[in-house]
N, C-alpha and C positions, 0 to 999 in steps of 0.2 A: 321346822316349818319354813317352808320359802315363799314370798309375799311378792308380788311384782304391781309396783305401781306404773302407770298410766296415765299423763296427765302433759295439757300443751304449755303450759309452764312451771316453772320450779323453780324458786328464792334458793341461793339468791344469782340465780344464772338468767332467770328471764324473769319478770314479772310484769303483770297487765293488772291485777287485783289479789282479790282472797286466796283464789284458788293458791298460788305461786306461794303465799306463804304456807299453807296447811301443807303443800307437800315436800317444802322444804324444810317442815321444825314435825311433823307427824312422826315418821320414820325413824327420827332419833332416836324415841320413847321406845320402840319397838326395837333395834337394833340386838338388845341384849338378849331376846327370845324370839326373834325369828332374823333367816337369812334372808336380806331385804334387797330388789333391785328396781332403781326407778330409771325410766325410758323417758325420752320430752324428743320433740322436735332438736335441731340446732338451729336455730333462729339467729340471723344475720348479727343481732344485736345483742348475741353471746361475743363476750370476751374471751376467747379460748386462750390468749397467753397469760391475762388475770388470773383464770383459773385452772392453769396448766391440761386442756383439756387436748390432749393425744389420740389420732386416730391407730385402731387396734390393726394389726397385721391380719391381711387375706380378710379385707373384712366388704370387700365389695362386692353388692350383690344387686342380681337383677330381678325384678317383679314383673310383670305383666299387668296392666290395667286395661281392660276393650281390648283394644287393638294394640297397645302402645308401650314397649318395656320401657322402663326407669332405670335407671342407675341408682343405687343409693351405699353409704360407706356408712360405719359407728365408730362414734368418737367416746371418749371417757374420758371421767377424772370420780376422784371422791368429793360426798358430799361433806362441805368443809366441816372441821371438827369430827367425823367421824367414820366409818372404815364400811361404811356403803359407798357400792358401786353406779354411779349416775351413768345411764348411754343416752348419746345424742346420735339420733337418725340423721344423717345428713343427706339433701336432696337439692342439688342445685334448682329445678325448677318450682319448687313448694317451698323452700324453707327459708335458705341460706342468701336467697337473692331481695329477701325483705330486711325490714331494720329493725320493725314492731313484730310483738308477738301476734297480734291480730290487725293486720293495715284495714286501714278504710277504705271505701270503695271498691272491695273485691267484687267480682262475679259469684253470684250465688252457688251456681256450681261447682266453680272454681277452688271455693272455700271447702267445697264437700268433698272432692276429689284430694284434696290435701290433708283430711285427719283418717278419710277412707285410707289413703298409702301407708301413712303414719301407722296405722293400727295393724294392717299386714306385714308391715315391716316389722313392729313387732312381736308379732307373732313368728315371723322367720326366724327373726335373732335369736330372740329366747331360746327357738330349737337348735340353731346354730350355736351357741353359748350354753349349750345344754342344762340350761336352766329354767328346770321340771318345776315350775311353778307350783305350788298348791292352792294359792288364792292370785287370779288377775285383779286386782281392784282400779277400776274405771271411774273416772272422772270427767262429770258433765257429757256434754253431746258429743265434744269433738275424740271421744274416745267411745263412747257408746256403740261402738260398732264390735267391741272387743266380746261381748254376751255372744252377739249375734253371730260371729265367726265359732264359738264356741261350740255354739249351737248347731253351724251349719256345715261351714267346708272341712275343721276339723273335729266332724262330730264323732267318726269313725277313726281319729289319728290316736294309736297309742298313746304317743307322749305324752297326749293332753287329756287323756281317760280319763284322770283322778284326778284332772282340775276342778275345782268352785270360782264362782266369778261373783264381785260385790262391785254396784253402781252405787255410786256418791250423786246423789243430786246438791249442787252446789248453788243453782240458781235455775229453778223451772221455766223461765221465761226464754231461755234460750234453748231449743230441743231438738235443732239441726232437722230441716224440713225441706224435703226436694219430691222432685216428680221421682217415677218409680224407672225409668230408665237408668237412675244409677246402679239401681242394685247390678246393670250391664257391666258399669266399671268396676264395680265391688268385686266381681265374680261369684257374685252370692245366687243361690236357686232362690228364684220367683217363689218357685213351689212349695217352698220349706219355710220364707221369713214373711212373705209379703201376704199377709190374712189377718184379721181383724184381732188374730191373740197372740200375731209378731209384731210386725212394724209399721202393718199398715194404718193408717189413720188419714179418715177423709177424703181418702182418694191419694191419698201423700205418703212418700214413704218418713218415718219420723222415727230416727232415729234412739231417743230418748226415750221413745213407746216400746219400741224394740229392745233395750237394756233393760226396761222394768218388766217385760213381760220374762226374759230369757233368766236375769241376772237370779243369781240363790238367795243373795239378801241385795236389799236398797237401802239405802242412807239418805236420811235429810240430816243437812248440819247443823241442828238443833231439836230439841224435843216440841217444841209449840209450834216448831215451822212445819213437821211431820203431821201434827195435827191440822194446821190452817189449810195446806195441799189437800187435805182430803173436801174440802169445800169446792165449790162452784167461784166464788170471791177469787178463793187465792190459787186456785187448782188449772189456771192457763189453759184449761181444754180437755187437760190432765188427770181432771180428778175421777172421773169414773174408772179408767184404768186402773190409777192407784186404789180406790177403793178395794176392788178388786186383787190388791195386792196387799191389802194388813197385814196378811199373817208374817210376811217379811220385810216389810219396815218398821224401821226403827230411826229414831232422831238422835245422835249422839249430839252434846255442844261441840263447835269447834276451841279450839284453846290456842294461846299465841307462846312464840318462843321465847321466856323469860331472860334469856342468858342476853338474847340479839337487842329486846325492847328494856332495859334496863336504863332509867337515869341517872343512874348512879355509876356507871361506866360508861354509857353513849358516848363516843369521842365527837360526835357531832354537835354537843352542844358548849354552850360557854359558860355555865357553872353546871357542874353534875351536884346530885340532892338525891335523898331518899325521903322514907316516912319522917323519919326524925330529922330533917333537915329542909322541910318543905320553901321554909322562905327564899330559900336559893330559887327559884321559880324564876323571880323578878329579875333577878340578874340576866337570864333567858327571854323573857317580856322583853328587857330593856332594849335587848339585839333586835329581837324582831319587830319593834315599832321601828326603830332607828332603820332599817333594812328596806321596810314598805313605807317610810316616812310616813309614818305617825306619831305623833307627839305622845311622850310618855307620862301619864299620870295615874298614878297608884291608885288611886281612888275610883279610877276607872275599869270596869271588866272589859276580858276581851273573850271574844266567840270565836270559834276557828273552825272552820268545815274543810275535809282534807275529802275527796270524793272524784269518783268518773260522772261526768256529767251528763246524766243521762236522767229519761222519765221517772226512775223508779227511786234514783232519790230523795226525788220531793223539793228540787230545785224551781218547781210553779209554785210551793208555798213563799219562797222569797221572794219570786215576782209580784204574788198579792199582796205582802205587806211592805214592798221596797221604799215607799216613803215613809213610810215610820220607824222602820230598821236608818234609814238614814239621819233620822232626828233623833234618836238613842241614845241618851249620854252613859257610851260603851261602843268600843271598838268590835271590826267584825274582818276577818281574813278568811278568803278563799284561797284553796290551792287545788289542781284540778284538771281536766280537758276530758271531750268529750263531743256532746252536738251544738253544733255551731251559736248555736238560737241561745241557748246560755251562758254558752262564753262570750257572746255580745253583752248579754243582761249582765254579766259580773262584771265586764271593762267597760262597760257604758257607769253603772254603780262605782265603782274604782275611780273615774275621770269624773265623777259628776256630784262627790260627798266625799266629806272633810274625813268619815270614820269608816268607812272601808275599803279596802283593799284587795285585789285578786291577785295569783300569779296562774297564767296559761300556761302548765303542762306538768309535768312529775319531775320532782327531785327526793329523793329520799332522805339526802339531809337537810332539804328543807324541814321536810315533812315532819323529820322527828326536831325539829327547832319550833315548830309551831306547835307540835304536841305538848312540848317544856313551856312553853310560853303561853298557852291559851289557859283563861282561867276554865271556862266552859266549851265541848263540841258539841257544835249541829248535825244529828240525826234525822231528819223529817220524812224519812224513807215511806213511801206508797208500801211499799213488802220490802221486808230484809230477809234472807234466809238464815241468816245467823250475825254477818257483821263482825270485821274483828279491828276498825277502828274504834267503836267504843271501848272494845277492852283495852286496846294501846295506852286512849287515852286517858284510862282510868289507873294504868299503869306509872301514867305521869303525872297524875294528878290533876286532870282536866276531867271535870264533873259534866258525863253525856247529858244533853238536852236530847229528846229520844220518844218518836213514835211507839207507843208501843205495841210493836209489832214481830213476828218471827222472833229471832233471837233478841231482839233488842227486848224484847217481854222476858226471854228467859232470866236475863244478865244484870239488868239494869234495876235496883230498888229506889223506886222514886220515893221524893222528897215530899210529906215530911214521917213516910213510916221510920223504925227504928233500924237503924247501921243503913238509910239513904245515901247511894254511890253516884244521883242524877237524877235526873226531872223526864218526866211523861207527859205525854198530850196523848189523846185517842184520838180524836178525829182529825180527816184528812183535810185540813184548813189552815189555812195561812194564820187566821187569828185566834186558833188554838193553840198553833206552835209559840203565835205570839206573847200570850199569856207566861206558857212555861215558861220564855227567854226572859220577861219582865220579872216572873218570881225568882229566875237565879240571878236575876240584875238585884232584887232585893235581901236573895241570901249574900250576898257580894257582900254587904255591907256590916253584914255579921259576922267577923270575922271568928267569933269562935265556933258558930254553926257552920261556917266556911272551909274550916282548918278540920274539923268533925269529921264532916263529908270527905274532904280531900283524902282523911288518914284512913276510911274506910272503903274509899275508890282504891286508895294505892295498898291498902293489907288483903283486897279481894284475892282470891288464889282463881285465876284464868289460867291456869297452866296448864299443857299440854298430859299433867301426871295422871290426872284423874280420866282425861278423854283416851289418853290411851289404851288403859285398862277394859275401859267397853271396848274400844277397837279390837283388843287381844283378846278379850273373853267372847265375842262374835266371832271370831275366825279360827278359836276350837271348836266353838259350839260345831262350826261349817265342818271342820277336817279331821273333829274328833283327833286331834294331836293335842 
């Protein structure tokens, strides 16, 4: 079986969020029973001598978009630890001249015209690389175009007869939305994709309506997040289409890479620990008070929100309760970037109280020092579709504080059922969230219900073993291989 994934990032060569990890640790699981190749943008802010990534001989090729050919070359390297093939599209005007995986302030169509090239370019390669795919699997919007080409221009291409195609919804909120003159750029027939059971939606072409209508199976990346999409609440616009689509969605969990998120090997941190060695913790605390000068006392909890700062994390619920999270005796660290308005509210909170802390932007070894370090994480997610900080952190033994919502329902056993891995709030309120932080400020103190929880956050199996096997047992179901 040969698998071709699809997606505008991939850990650990670019990453913007979830997405970047699930297609950089999924494919592992899979390597053993299918021949796997994943495609990504080259994104300016790939290290290609990091990761020795080489462009392939005779590999330049030109596209046509409207009016207008492209240049574009494929570069490669394997995915580290294992004997998959990564290709990187390279495009001087889309890709390689940005730094970010997704810059801010693009032009909306701008943006669309860049995962529009992306997707026909991989569809050329592929056939250039004669590799006869059996399953395309597509990820979120900025690939969603790969159903619809399936669909349309090569609906009649041999090569691509006996393909199946699988959309991953990663996060509904984003579903790639423009006027219908792209489909000019696209090359795609009006006549074939643009009607109320392809891509049209509201007058708009939408991309994401187009993958769920075209695609053979759908994925939400959780089982409860599958179910909530199908509502009006959680469903972005969405849901009567997907309704309309049960018979081929399905929620797998997503699962994180055990090998990479381990604290017992992290080289990032300043005591490595496992289950049986949890008090090493504090030695990791100790760094990171000292780091965001904060005073270290044992006696104290610390909260730690590691997040892109935007609506849907539930970053208004900190602003409701910001004077009382500041009179807390318990520390609280951000780490993060995102819309502007918040990153005020966390360095205004940072300069303005003794017990929190922000840092403005991404490090990754921060991120996992603050993971080792924090007793409890802040979840207050409006919608999650799965989430794969809570599981990090519960790998580390930082007990999620956690909406429960999307995955965070699936994942999370709050406190005080039996084998409790984190604490729940339902409602969308600041002084709900507040509640649950007070009760893990009061489990804190218990240290043997403390040490309980930590050993049943960090013995939880999130592993990618079990998600794989849905993934592999859905893509015979699709190819009967």
């Amino acid at each position: 079986m040969k698998i071709l994934f699809a997606s505008a990032e991939v850990a650990p060569f670019s990453k913007a969020g979830g997405l970047a990890d699930v297609i950089g640790s999924l494919p592992k699981y899979l390597e053993k029973d299918a021949e796997i190749a994943i495609f990504t943008p080259l994104h300016g802010c790939i290290d290609v001598d990091k990761f020795g990534i080489k462009e392939l001989e005779n590999s330049t090729m030109w596209l046509t978009f409207g009016n207008q050919g492209h240049k574009f070359r494929l570069f490669m390297c394997k995915l580290p630890g294992t004997d998959i093939n990564v290709f990187f599209v390279h495009n001087d005007w889309y890709y390689t001249c940005f730094k970010e995986v997704y810059p801010k302030w693009l032009d909306t169509r701008y943006e669309h015209e860049r995962y529009i090239a992306f997707s026909l370019a991989v569809m050329e390669y592929a056939k250039a690389l004669n590799f006869r795919a059996d399953i395309i699997h597509a990820n979120d919007w900025h690939t969603a175009m790969l159903p619809l080409y399936l669909h349309s221009n090569y609906k009649f291409d041999e090569f691509w007869s006996k393909t199946k195609s699988v959309f991953e919804i990663h996060n509904l909120a984003y579903q790639g939305v423009w006027f219908e003159d792209i489909l000019d750029f696209a090359n795609m027939r009006k006549d074939i994709v643009y009607n109320e059971w392809g891509c049209e939606h509201y007058g708009r072409v939408n991309w994401m309506k187009g993958a769920i209508n075209y695609a053979d199976k759908v994925i939400a990346v959780s089982p409860n997040y599958a179910r909530e999409i199908l509502t009006g609440e959680y469903g972005e616009g969405m849901d009567y289409t997907l309704r309309g689509a049960t018979h081929k969605l399905v929620g797998i969990l997503n699962g994180i890479d055990y090998d990479v998120f381990n604290p017992k090997t992290d080289k990032t941190l300043v005591k490595n620990y496992d289950v049986n060695s949890i008090q090493f913790k504090e030695d990791n605390k100790k760094a990171v008070c000292e780091f965001f000068g904060l005073e270290y006392k044992p006696e104290r909890p610390m909260f730690a929100m590691i997040s892109r700062l935007v609506e849907q994390k539930g970053i208004d619920l900190i602003r409701q309760v910001e004077n009382e999270i500041r009179s807390m005796d318990a520390d609280f660290v951000f780490l993060g970037s995102g819309n502007g308005d918040y990153e005020n509210l966390l360095i205004w909170l940072s300069n303005n109280s003794s017990n929190v802390r922000a840092y403005i932007g991404y490090r990754a070894d921060m991120a996992n020092k603050i993971y080792a370090a924090s007793d409890f994480f802040l979840m207050p997610s409006r919608f999650e579709p799965c989430g794969l900080s809570q599981l990090i952190a519960m790998r580390y033994g930082s007990l999620p504080v956690v909406r429960a919502t999307g995955g965070l329902e699936d994942t999370v056993t709050g406190y005080p059922l039996d084998n409790s891995n984190g604490f729940k709030f339902w409602g969308y309120d600041g002084h709900c969230m507040l509640d649950a932080i007070k009760t893990a400020e009061w489990v804190y103190k218990d240290k043997y219900v403390l040490n309980a929880m930590r050993k049943s956050a960090m013995s939880a199996d999130f592993s990618w073993k079990k998600s794989s096997a849905e993934y592999l047992k859905m893509y015979k179901e699709l190819t009967g291989k």
